[in-house]
N, C-alpha and C positions, 0 to 999 in steps of 0.2 A: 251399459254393456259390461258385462266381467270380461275382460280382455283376457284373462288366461286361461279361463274355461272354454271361451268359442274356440282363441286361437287351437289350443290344445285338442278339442274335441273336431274342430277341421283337420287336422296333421292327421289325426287317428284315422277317421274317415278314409282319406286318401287313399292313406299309409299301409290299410290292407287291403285295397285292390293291386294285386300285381306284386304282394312279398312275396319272397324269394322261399322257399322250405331251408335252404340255407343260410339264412339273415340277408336283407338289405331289402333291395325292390329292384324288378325286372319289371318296366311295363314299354312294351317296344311298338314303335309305330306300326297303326292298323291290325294290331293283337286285339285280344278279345280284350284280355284285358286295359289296353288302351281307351277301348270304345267304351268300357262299362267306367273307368273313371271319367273321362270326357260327360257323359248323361249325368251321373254325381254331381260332378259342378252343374252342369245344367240345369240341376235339381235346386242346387243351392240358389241359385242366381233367380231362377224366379219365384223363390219364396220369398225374396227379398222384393218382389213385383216387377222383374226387369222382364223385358222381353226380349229373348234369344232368339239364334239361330246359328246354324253349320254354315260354312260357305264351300263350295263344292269340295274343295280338298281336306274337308273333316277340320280348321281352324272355327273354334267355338266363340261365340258374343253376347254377350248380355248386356243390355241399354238399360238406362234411365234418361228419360228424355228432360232436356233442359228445361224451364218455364219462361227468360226470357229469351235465351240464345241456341233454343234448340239443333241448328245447322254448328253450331261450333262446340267440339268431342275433345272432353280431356279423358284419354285412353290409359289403363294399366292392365298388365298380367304379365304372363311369360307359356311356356313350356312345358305339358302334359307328361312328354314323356320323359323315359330315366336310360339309362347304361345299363347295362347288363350286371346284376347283383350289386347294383349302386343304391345310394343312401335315399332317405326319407324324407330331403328337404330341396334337393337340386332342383329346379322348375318348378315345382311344384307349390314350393312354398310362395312361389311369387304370383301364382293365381289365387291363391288362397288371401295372401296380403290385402289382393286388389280389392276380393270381395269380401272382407272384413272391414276394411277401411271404407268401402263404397255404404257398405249394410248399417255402419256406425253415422256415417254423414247425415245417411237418410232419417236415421231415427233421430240421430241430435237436431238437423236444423230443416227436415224436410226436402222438397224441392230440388237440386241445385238449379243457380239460374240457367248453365251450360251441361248441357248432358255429360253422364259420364258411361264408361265404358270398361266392358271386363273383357280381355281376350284372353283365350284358353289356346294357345298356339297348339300346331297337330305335333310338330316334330322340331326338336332343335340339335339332339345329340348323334346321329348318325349311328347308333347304333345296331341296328336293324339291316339297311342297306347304305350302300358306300354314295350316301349325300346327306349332307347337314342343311340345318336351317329351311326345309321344308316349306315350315310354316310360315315362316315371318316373311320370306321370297315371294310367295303366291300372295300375301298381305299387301307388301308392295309392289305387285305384280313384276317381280324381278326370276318368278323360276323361269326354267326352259324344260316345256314335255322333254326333249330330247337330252336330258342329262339323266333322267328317271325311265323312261322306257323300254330299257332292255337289260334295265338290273335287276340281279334276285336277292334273295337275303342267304344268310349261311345254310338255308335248307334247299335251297334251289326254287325257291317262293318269288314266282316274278311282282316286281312292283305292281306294277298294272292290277294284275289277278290279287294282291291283297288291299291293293287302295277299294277295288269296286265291290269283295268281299266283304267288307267294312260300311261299304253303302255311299262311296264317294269316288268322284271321275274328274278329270282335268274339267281346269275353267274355261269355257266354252266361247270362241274368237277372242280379239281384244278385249278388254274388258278396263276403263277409265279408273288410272288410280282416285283414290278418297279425297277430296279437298274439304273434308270437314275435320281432320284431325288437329288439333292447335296445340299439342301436348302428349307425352308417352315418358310415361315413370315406371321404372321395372326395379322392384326391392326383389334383393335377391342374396345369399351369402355368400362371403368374401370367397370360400375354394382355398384360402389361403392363411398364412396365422399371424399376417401385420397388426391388424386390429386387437384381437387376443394379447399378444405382444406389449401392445403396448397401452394397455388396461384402456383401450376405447369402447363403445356401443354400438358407435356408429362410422361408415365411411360414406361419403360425398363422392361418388364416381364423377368426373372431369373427363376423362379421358378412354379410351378402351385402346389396348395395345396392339399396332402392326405386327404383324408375322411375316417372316418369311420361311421357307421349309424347302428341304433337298433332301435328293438323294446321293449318294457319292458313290461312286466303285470304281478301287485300285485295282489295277490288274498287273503285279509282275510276276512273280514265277516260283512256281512248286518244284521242292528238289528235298533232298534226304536232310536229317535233322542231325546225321553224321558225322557224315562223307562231305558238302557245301562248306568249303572256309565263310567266316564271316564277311570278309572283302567280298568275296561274288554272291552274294546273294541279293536279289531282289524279293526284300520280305515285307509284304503289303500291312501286315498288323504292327510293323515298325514305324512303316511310314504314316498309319493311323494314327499310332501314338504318338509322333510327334506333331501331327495335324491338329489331334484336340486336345496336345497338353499346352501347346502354343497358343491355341485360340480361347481357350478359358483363362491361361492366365492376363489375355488383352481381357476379354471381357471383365474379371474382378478386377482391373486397374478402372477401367471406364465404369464402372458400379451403376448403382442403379438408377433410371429404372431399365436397364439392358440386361436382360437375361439369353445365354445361351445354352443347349442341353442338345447333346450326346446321346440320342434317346436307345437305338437299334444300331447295333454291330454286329453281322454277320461274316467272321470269318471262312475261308475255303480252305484246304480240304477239314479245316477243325481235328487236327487231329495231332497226339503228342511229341509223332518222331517226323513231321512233315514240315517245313518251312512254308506259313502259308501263302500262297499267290496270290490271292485276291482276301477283299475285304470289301463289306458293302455297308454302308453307313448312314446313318440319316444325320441330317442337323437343323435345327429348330431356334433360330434368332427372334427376341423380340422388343421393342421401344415404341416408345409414346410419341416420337419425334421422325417421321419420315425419312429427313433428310441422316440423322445420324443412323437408322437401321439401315440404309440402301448402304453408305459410306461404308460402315462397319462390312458387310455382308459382301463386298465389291472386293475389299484388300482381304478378308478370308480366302474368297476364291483366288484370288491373285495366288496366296500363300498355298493353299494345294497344291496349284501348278506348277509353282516353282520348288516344293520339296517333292513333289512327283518328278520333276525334270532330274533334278538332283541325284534323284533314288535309282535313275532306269525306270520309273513307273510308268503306266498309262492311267493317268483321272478322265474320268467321265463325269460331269457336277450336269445334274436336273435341279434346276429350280420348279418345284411344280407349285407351291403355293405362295403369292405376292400380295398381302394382305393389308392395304394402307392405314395407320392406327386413326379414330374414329373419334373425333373430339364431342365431347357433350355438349348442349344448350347452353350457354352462360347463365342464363334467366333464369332457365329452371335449373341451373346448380345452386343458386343467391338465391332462390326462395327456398332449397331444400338448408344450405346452410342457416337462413336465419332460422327456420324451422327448429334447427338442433338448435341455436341458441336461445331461443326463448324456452325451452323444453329442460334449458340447463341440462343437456345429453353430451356425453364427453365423446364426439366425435373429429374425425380430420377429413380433407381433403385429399383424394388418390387417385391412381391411376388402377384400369381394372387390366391383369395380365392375362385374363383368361377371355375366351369370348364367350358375345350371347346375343342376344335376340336383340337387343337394343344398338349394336353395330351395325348392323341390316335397315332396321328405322331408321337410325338417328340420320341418314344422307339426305330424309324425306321428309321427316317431322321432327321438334324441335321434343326434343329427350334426355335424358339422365336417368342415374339408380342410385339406387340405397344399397349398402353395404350391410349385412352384421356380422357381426365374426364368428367363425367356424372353430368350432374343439378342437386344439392339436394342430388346424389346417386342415384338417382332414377332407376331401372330397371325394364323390366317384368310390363308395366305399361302403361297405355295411355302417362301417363307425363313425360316419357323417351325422353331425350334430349340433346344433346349438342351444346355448338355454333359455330355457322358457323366456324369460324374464328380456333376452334379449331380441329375441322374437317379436316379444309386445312392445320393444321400444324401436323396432323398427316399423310396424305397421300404427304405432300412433305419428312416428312421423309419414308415412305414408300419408296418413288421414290429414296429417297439419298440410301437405303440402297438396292433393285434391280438392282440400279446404281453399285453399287460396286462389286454386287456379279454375273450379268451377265454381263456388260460392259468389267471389270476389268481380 
């Protein structure tokens, strides 16, 4: 196999269903353009002689059945769709992986003894309507109709009406999670510019990061930008500021892997000669270690209340998202690192701060990913990019470590 002409001419493939007239790729859950990538891989997958299918919520599959361990599935893929004017490698690349890596196996050694598997997940980025992980939920039978049923998309497009548009419908009563899956490898790039950084190939995901996320709003009091002495004022953009210049600088003391971000600040009345009263804010904590992000996130809240008390303020703190960080397989991390080591590939072991499909799995089958490093960091972007070169040395380790887990 030329490994830089398939990989290359798969990227392509993809790459122009769903670009953008403005550079990058839109291809959004149950879009047309969704559906006509989704049949592409379809295409690809059994010219390779696998046999596919859709599973009612549009998640694609492609088999090669094992010869002696046909009941036991080592699984890879990821994620069809993309963000809205986002780059050319986000999910997508990690279906493509599977089936290169799969197509490569089959020609080098035939057979495997354990079947192997491609998933083409429907939905993992929420872009479209306000739910994520679509796909890999309904995999593990972890969605619920009732978090999907009465949303639309930003046109006013109810969910319902474009899932069954698309030619797919909820899955029908109970339906018995999988007990043949013995494995799930998701190569995928970093999103980030550690790897890049620090002139590696490869990253060894261990870990995928907890989140926790809120919303916050102050509420003290709108008055003249005049007239109000400093003493009486209750000024909510004050009391912000020193909420997240205090809480960042705990977090850079505590370093990483603890990252905090300040993402959305909406002050009240926003305007030049008004003292503003409120302020609405979000905050976004994350660690590999449970016990330190709840800790961390516990004396945060503490500290609003008390420079809200200070202030005259009123805080309101929503926690809406509680995300517990998601450790990888041991087994399949040590066969992916010896992989790099026998491959002489300059990679390291990490933690992944971003989520993906493989945080969903990994509670249920035994999983890990492959990193490669991204240009710049760059993700979610027109100028999302990696090189060639490190592409194909993610997907040969893919194949070393397929190799070992159905071959073997």
């Amino acid at each position: 196999m030329d490994w830089f002409k398939t990989i290359q001419e798969n990227v392509d493939l993809l790459s122009g269903i769903g670009s953008d007239p403005t550079g990058g790729m839109t291809r959004l859950l149950y879009s047309d353009s969704w559906l006509e990538a989704q049949n592409a891989v379809k295409n690809k997958l059994e010219e390779i002689g696998m046999e596919t299918h859709f599973d009612e919520i549009g998640n694609l599959f492609g088999r090669m059945e094992g010869s002696k361990y046909p009941d036991e599935t080592i699984m890879s893929g990821s994620h069809i769709d993309t963000v809205i004017n986002g780059g050319n490698l986000d999910g997508q690349f990690g279906v493509i992986a599977a089936y290169v890596a799969m197509a490569y196996l089959k020609e080098t050694y035939g057979q495997p003894l354990r079947s192997m598997e491609v998933i083409s997940m429907a939905e993992e980025e929420g872009s479209r309507f306000p739910t994520v992980f679509w796909g890999s939920k309904n995999f593990v039978n972890e969605a619920k109709i009732e978090d999907v049923e009465a949303i639309s998309d930003f046109e006013g497009i109810r969910f319902v009406d474009a899932m069954r548009q698309a030619g797919f419908d909820f899955k029908k009563g109970e339906q018995k999670r999988r007990e043949d899956i013995k494995a799930f490898v998701e190569l995928h790039i970093e999103q980030g510019n550690v790897l890049e950084n620090q002139g590696l190939q490869i990253g060894v995901v261990n870990s995928i990061a907890g989140q926790r996320r809120y919303t916050v709003v102050l509420k003290g009091q709108a008055n003249h930008a005049g007239t109000t002495p400093m003493g009486y004022r209750r000024d909510a953009v004050y009391a912000f500021s020193r909420i997240c210049s205090e809480s960042i600088e705990k977090a850079r003391a505590i370093g990483d892997p603890l990252v905090l971000t300040f993402g959305k600040v909406e002050p009240k009345p926003n305007t030049v000669n008004v003292v503003p009263g409120e302020v609405l804010f979000t905050i976004d904590c994350r660690h590999t270690d449970s016990d330190v992000l709840i800790g961390f996130t516990q004396k945060l809240e503490q500290r609003i209340n008390e420079i809200a008390t200070e202030m005259d303020i009123e805080a309101t703190i929503d926690l809406w998202m509680d995300e517990a960080p998601v450790p990888m397989d041991a087994k399949i991390v040590a066969i992916l690192e010896e992989a790099a080591k026998k491959a002489n590939m300059k990679y390291r072991v990490m933690h992944s701060g971003a989520g993906h499909d493989s945080q969903i799995i990994a509670p249920h089958y035994p999983t890990a990913m492959i990193f490669v490093p991204s240009i710049g960091g760059i993700s979610h972007n027109p100028a999302e990019a990696t090189k060639l070169e490190d592409l194909v040395e993610g997907v040969k380790m893919m194949a070393s470590a397929l190799y070992e887990l159905a071959y073997k």
